[in-house]
C-alpha positions in Angstrom: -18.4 -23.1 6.4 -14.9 -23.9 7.2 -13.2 -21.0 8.7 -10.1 -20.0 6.6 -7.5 -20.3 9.2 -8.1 -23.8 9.5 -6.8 -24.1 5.8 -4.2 -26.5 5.3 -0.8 -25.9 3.5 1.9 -28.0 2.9 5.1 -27.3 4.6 9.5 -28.0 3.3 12.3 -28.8 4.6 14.6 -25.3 4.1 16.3 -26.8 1.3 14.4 -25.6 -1.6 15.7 -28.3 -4.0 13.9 -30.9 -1.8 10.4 -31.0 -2.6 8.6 -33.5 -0.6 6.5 -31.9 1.9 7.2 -33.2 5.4 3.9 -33.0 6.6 0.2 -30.1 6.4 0.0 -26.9 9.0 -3.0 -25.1 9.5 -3.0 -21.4 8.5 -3.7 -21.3 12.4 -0.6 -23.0 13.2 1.2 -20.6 10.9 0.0 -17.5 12.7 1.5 -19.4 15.7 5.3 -20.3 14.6 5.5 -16.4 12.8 4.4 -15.1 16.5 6.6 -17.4 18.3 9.5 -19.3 17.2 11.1 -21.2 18.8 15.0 -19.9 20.8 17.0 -20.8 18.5 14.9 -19.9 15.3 15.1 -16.7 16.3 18.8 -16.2 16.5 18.6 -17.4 13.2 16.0 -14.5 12.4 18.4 -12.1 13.8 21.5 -13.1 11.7 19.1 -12.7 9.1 18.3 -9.3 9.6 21.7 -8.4 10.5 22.6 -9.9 6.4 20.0 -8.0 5.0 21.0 -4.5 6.9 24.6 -5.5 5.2 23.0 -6.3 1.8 24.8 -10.0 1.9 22.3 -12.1 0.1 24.4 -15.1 -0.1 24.6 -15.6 4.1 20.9 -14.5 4.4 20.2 -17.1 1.5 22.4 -20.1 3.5 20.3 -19.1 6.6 17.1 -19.2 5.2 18.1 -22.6 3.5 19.7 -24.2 6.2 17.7 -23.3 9.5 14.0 -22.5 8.1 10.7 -24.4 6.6 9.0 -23.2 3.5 5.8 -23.3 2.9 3.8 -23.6 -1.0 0.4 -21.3 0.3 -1.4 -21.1 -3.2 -1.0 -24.6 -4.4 -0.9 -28.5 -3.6 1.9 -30.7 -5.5 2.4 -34.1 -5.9 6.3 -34.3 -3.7 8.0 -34.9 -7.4 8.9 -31.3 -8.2 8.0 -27.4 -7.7 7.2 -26.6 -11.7 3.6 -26.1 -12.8 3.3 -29.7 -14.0 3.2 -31.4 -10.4 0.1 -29.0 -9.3 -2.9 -31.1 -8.1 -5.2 -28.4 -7.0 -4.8 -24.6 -6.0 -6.1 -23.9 -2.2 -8.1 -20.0 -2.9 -4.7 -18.5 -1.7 -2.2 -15.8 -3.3 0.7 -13.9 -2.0 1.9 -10.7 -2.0 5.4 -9.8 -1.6 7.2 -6.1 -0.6 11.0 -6.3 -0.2 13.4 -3.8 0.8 10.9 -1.2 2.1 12.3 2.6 3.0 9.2 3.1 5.7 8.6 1.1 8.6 7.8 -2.5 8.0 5.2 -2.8 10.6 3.2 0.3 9.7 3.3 -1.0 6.5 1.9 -4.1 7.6 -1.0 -2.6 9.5 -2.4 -0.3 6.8 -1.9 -3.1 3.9 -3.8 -5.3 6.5 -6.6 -2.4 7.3 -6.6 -0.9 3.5 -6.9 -4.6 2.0 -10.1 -6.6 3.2 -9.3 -9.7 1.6 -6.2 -9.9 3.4 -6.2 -12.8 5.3 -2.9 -12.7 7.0 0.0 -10.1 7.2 3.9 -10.0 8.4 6.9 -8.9 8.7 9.4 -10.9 6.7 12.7 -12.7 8.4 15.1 -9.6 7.0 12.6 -6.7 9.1 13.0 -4.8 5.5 9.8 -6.4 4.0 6.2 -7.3 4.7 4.3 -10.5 3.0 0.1 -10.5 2.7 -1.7 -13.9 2.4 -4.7 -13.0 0.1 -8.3 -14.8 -0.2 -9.4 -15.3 -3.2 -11.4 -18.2 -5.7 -10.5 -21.4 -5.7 -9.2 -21.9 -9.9 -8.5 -24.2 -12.0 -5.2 -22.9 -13.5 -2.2 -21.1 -13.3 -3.7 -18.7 -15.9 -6.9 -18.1 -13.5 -4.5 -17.6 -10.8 -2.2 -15.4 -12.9 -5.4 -13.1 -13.6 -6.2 -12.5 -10.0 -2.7 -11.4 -8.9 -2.6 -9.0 -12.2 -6.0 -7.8 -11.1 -4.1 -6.6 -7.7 -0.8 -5.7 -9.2 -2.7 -3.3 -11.8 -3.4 -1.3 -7.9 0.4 -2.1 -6.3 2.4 -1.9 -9.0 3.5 1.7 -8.8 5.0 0.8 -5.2 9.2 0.6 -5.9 8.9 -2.4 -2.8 6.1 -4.3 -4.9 7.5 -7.7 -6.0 5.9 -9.7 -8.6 7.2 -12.8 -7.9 4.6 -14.3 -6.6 2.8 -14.4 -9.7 4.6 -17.2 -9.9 2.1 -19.7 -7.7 4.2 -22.4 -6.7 7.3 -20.1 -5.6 8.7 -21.3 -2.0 7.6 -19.0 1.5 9.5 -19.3 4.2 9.1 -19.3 7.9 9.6 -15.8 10.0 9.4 -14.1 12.8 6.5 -11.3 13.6 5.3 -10.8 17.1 3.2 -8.3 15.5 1.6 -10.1 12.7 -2.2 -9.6 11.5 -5.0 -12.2 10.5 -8.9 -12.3 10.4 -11.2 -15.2 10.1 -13.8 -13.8 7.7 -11.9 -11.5 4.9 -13.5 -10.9 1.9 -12.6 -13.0 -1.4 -10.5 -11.0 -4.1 -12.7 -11.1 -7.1 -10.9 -8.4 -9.5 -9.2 -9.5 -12.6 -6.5 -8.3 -14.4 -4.2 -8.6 -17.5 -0.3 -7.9 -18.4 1.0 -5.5 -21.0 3.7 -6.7 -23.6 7.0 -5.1 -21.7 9.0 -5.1 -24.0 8.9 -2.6 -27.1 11.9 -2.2 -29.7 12.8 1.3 -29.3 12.5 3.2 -32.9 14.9 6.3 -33.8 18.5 7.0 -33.2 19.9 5.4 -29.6 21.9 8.1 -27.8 24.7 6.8 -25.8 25.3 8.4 -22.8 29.4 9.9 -22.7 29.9 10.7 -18.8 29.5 7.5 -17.6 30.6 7.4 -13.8 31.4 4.6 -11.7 28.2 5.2 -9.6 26.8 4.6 -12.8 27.8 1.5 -13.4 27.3 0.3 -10.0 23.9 1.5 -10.0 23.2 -0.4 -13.6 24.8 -4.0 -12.0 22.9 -3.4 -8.4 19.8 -3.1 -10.6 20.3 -6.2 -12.5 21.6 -8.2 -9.9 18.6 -7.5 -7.7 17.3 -9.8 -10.4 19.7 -12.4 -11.2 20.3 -13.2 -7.2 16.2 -14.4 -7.3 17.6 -17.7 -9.2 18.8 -18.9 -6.3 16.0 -17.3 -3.5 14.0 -19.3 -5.6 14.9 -22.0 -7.2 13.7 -21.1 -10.4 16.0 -20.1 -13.7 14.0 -19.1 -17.1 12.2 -16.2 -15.5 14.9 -14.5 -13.2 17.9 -14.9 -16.1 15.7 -13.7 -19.1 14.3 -10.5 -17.1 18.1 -10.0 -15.9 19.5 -10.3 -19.5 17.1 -8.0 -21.0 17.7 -5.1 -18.3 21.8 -5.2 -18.5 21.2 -5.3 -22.6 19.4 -2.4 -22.6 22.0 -0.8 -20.6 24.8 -1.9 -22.5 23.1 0.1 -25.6 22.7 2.8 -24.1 26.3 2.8 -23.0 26.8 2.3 -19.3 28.6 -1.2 -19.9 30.2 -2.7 -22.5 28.7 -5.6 -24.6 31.3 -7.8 -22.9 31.5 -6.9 -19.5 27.6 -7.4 -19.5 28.5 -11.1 -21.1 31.2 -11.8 -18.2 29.0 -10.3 -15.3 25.9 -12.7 -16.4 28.5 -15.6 -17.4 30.5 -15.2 -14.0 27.0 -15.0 -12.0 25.5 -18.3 -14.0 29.1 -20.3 -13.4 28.9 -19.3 -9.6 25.2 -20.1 -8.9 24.1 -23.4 -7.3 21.2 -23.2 -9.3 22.1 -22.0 -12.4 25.1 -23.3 -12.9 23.2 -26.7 -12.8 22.5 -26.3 -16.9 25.0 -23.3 -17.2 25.1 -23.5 -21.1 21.4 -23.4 -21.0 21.4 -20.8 -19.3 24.4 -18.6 -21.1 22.4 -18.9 -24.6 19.3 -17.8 -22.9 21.5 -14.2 -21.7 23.5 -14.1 -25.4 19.7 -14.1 -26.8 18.1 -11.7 -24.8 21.2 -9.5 -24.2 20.2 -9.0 -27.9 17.1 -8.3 -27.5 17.5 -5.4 -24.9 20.3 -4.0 -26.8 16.9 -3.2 -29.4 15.2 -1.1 -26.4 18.2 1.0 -24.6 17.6 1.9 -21.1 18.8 5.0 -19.2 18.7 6.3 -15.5 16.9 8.8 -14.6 19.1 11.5 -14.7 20.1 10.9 -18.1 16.5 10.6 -19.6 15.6 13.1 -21.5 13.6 16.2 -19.6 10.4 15.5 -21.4 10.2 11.3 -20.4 11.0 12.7 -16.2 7.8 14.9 -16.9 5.1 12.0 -16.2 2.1 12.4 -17.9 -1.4 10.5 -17.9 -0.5 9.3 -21.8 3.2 8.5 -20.1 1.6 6.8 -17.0 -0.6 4.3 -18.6 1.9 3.8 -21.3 4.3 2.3 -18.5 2.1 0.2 -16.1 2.2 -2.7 -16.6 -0.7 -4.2 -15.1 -5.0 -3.7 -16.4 -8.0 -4.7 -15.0 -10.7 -7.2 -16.4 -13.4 -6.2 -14.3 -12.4 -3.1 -11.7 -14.7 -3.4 -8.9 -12.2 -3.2 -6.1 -11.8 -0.1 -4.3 -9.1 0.7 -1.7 -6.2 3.2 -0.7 -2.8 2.9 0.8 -2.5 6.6 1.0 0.9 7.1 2.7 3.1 4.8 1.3 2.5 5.6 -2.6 3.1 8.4 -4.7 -0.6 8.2 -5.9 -3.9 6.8 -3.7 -4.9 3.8 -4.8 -8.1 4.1 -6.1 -10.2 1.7 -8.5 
């Protein structure tokens, strides 16, 4: 049997527009430019920390574009695109993704990598504030098989605030950093355990209360939230998803009354005009956030301190009414103890 680090994965120019792989690295050969990079990769590394520490996405976006390879771990294209429809095969890979951790990033990457058996490689991402896991699991045959084994691990991550779920998304660009520290194994075990998604998004029924002491924190908080979202466009080269979550969160602030219906339309309009990507098919793109502004204007949202006393009082009925992730077939079992409000236990 093949060992899994001599797996072979195509690697990018930084540009993520340009989608013609350059050449194939090893998972082995991985492991060894994450270790050690090259001199000047790692100045790069460190400019890239220091734009994350200053939360400026757009210089740690140019860095990462400009200076670093990415890498497509779960699938193989055809060089014509990055979209679903230029997939020739899937390589038994998936990736997990936690950003903007409050705890240590490299204890977190050594008890994900010791909790997680099927982990086959763990590290610490280029901003130091996040930790990506390269997971075994079956080879499939879609990217609705493939879909069902990340929701099958999501169901057990998903109440982690640092738990991204990106990477649902199979063909979604990785690139190159910089862990002296980073984790593999040769023989992990293959992630078997299937899972399912909830529908999200529920019209809310009753009388919406709008809330009438609206701060300035407030608001910040509300656009913070939703640009955390929007900015993905760009990370990663991909539109639909990232503006349709993004309109749907600021509508169902603006019902609730943290922003008005039009400064919610100029913050998602001025954001679509001023992104590379987005503003490639801006109108597209603007009726998409008219329509699902709409839509979350039906379900309004509220931060926590507003919400009612009863909704901060989590229940079990409460719990499982707002995961968002179910298993198929929970056979799974382990526990990341100290870095979640609950074990995680299957």
């Amino acid at each position: 049997m093949e060992n899994i680090l001599d797996t072979k994965i195509d690697y990018y120019p930084g540009k993520i527009w340009k989608c013609t792989p350059l050449g194939k690295v090893t998972l082995r050969q991985f492991v060894s430019s994450v270790k050690n990079p090259k001199p000047k990769i790692k100045t790069v590394f460190n400019k890239i920390a220091e734009a994350e520490q200053k939360e400026d996405w757009e210089t740690k976006g140019k860095l990462k574009q400009e200076n670093l390879f990415y890498f497509t771990f779960c699938v193989n294209l055809d060089g014509k695109g990055r979209s679903y429809s230029n997939i020739k095969g899937f390589t038994g890979l998936m990736i997990l993704d936690f950003d903007h951790l409050t705890t240590n990033a490299e204890s977190f990457r050594d008890k994900l990598f010791e909790s997680l058996k099927s982990v086959v490689i763990c590290y610490v991402s280029a901003s130091k504030k996040g930790v990506k896991a390269i997971i075994k699991i079956p080879i499939v045959n879609s990217t609705d098989e493939f879909k069902e084994y990340f929701y099958g691990i999501a169901s057990k991550l998903e109440h982690m605030k640092s738990f991204d779920p990106a990477p649902q998304n199979c063909v979604l660009p990785n690139f190159l950093s910089w862990d002296e520290g980073i984790r593999w194994r040769e023989n992990p075990e293959t992630w078997t355990t299937r899972g399912g998604k909830y529908d999200e998004f529920e019209e809310f029924e009753g009388e919406i209360e709008e809330i009438d002491n609206v701060t300035s924190e407030d608001k910040k908080e509300v656009l913070k939230r939703v640009y955390n979202i929007i900015k993905k466009a760009d990370e990663e080269n991909i539109g639909h998803p990232n503006c349709l979550s993004a309109s749907l969160l600021i509508g169902g602030y603006t019902s609730s009354g943290y922003i008005t219906y039009d400064e919610a339309k100029n913050y998602m309009f001025k954001w679509i005009d001023e992104s590379n990507y987005l503003s490639q098919k801006a109108n597209t793109y603007k009726k998409t956030t008219l329509t699902m502004m709409n839509k979350g204007m039906k379900a309004p949202l509220y931060l926590n301190k507003h919400k009612p006393k009863q909704e901060q009082t989590e229940t079990k009925e409460t719990k499982k009414r707002d995961k968002k992730y179910y298993l198929l077939c929970p056979k799974q079992k382990f526990e990341i103890k100290k870095y979640t409000q609950l074990d995680i236990n299957c």
